[in-house]
N, C-alpha and C positions, 0 to 999 in steps of 0.2 A: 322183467315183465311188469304187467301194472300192478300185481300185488307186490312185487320188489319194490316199485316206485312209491308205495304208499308206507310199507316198512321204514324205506330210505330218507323219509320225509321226518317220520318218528324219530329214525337214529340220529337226524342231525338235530332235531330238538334236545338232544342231551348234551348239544355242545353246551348250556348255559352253564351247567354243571363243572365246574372245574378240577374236577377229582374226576372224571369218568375219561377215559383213553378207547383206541380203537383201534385193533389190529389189523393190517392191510396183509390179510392170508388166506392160504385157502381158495386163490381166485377162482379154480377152477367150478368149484362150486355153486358160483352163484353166475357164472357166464352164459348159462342157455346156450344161442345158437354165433355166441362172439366168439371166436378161435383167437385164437394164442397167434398173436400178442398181447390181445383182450381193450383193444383201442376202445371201445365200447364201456366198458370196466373203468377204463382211465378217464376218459371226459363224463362219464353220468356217476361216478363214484368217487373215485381218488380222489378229483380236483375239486369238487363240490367239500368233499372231508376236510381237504386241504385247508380251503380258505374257512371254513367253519372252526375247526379244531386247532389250527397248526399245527404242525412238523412237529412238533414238543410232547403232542399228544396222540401221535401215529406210532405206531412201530409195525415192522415187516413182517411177514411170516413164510411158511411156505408149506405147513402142514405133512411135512417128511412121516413116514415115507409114501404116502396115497398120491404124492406129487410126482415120482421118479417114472406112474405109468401115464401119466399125461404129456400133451407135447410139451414143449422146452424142457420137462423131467428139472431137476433140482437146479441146476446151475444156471440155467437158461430166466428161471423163478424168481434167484437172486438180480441177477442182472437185471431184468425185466425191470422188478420195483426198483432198484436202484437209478435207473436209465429216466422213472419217472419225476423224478425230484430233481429238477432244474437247476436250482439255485442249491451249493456246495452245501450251506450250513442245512437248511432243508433233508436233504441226501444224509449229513452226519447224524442228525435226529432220527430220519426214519429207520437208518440202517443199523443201529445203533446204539444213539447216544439214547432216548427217549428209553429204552428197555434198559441201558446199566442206571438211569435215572430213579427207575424202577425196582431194581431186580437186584444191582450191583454192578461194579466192575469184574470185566471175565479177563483172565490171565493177565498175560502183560502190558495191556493195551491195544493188542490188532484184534480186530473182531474174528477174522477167520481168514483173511486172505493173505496179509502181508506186512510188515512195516512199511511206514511212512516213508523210509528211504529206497521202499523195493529193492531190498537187500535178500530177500527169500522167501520167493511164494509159498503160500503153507499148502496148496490145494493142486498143485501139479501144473499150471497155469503159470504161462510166461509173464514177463515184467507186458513186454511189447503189445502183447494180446490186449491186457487191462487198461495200458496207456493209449490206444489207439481209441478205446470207449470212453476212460473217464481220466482226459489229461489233468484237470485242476484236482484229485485226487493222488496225487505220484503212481498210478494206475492201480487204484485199489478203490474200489466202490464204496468199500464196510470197513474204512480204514479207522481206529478212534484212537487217535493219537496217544503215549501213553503220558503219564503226569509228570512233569519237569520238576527236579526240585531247584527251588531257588534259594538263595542263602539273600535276604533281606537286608544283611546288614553286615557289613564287616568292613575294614578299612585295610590300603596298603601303601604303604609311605619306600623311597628310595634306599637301598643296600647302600653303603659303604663307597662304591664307584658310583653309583648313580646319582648320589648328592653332589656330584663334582655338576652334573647339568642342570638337575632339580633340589635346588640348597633346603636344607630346612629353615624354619623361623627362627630367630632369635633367640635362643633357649628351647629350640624343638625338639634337640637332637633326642631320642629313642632310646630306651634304656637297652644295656650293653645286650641283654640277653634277647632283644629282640632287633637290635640292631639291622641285622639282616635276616630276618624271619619273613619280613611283611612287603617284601619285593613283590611286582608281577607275577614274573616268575614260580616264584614260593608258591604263591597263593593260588597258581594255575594247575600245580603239584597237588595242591591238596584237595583241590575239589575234584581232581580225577580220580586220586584215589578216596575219596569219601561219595562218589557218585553223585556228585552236585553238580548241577545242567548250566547255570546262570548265577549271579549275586550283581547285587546293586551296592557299588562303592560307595560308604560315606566319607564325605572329602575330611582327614585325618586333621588333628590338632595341627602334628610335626611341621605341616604345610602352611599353615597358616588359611591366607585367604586367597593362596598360587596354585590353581588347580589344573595347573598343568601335569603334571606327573597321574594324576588318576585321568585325564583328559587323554592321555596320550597312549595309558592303557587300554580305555575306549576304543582308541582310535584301530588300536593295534588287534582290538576284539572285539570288535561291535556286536558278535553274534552273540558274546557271553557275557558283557560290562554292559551295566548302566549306570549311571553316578547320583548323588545327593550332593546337591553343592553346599557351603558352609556360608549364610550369610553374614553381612558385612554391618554390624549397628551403624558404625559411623560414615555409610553413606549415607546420600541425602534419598530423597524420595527417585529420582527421577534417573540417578544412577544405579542403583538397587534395582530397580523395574529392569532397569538395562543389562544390568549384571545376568538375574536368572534368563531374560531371552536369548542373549549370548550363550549362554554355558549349553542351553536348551539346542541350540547346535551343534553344541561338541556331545551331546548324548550322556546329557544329564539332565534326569527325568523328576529330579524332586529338589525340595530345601531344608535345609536345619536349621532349625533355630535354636540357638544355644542362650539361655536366660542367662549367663555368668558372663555375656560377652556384653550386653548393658552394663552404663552403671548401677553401684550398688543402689538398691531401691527404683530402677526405674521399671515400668513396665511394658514388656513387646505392647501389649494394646493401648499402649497410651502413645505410640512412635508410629507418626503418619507414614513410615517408608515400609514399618513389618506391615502395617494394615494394608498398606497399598502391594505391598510382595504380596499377600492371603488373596487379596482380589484378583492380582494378574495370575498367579498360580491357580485361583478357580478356573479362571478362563483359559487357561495352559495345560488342564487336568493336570496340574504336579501336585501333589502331595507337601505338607509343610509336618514335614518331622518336629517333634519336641525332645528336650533332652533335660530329666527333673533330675539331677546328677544329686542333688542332695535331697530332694524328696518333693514328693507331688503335690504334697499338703502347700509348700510356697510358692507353688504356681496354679494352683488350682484355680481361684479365682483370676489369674491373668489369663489362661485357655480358655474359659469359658467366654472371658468378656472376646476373647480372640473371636469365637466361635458365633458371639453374635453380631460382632461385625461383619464379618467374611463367615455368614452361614453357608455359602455354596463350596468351599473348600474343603478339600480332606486335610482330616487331621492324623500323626499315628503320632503315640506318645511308644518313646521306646524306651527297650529295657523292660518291661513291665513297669512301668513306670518309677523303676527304682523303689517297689516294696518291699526291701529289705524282709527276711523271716524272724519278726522283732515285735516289740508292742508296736513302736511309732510304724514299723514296717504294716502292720495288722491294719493300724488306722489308715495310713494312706491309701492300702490298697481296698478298704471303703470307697473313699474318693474316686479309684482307679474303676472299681464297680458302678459307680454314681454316673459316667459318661457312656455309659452305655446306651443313655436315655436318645445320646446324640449320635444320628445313622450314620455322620461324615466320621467320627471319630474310631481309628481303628488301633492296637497295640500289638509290637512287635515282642513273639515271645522269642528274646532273645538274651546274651550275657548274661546267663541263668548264676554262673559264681559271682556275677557283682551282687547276688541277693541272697546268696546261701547263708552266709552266716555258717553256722556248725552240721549243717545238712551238707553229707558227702554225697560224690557223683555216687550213683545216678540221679542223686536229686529226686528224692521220690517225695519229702514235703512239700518241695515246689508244687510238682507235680498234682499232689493233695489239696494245697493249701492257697495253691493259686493260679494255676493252670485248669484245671479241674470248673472252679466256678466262674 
């Protein structure tokens, strides 16, 4: 009515405010003489909200239980607002994401209807029924997918029979005890039983710069493999560029940089072929891993000057930068604190015993000492 329409003019005035959110509940409420569906409701309200606020700053309601003696009653309420949100990510915000953004995550992930894979409606409600309303949801309107773990970093190099197709390097070969540990295979074993969804293969020493064998694990598992490939110093500019677009085919999505593969004193930012890798990888969105095996402090100044050549690239220095829990370890991971300054620059907490020192698992000084800040 007109004094609804003079209210509604006020409430969108707080969109300017980016802390203030807006519940879409309760419709019966304010609908006067618009019946359920409440078309009425959706073009002088929702859509108006919509593009004021976004999706981000909506969330659904249904005011349980004053709703169960109106028409559509609860289920009908959900659906309704669901049905109103067009566009998928829209739908995941209002129904949703915007209140666990809020509030927290509830249970395992599914809001209230189902998994993702429509493996078991929670609410009595067929797969069929949902899918026929909301196909690009796997037929669940309030689906919120639940959090994937991914393992960042880890490598897998050829067992014993597999080196007969995929040779090691010259001196690659794997020490006895892991010899056959770090197969496909293997490592497909343990993230099943550790509950790990996904990992991104860093292409292994053993291999050299043949990344076929982590290539071919991709290939064999696109849904759970992505690679890091291992660059090459001693190419030129123009075969380097070629290198990561290639691999970038075979579904590998980043690059390493390993400073120990220069000669002694030379510096990745002083080598037109890593600058020109940083720039084609900005524009590739890949990622340029670092690897400060002996400590951050001797590369610190070469990441940085990396960082202001090719500022539009991401950087992850891994390992924790190799902070050792030491004096030299204490200083560097100053340094390691100091790149904070930089948004592209991100660090993988990972191979937490290359830095233990005398801290047993579970590694709670890490934890303390550098995890923590």
């Amino acid at each position: 009515d007109q004094k609804g329409d003079e209210n509604f003019e006020d409430l969108l005035s707080l969109s300017r405010h980016a802390n203030v959110y807006i519940k879409i509940s309760a419709l019966f409420r304010i609908a006067n003489e618009d019946p359920f569906p409440y078309e009425d409701i959706r073009k002088n309200r929702f859509l108006p909200l919509l593009e004021k606020f976004g999706a981000s700053r909506l969330m659904f309601g249904t005011d349980f239980p004053f709703v169960i003696e109106k028409e559509g009653g609860y289920t009908g309420t959900v659906d309704l607002i669901g049905s109103w949100a067009t566009d998928g990510g829209d739908r995941k915000a209002l129904l949703g994401g915007t209140a666990e953004n809020l509030f927290g995550e509830w249970g395992d992930g599914c809001c209230i209807a189902m998994t993702a894979s429509c493996n078991a409606c929670k609410v009595g409600r067929s797969k069929d029924e949902y899918c026929a309303k909301f196909p690009s949801y796997f037929g669940c309107p309030v689906v919120t997918e639940p959090a994937r773990v991914i393992d960042s970093h880890l490598h897998i190099w050829a067992n014993d029979v597999e080196s007969e197709m995929y040779p090691y390097k010259t001196g690659g070969d794997p020490t006895a005890s892991l010899a056959n540990a770090a197969s496909t295979d293997r490592i497909l074993a343990n993230m099943t039983s550790a509950g790990v969804d996904g990992a991104l293969i860093v292409q292994p020493s053993n291999h050299g710069f043949d990344h076929s064998y982590v290539a071919a694990a991709i290939a064999a598992h696109p849904s759970v493999f992505k690679g890091m490939l291992l660059h090459d110093p001693s190419r030129g500019t123009a075969d380097a560029v070629s290198d990561v677009e290639r691999l970038l085919d075979d579904g590998f999505v980043g690059v390493r940089f390993n400073p120990y593969l220069w000669a002694e004193g030379a510096l990745m930012s002083d080598d037109p072929a890593a600058v020109a890798v940083c720039r084609r990888c900005a524009e590739l969105r890949m990622p340029v891993g670092i690897m400060c095996f002996k400590g951050l402090n001797l590369h610190l100044e070469d990441i940085e000057q990396l960082i202001n050549k090719s500022p539009e690239t991401t950087f992850i220095i891994d390992h924790l930068g190799f902070t050792s829990l030491d004096q030299k370890g204490d200083e560097n991971f100053e340094d390691l604190l100091s790149l904070s300054r930089h948004a592209n620059v991100y660090i993988k907490i990972s191979a937490l015993f290359r830095i233990a020192n005398e801290d047993p698992f579970p590694y709670e000084d890490i934890r303390k000492n550098r995890f923590l800040p």
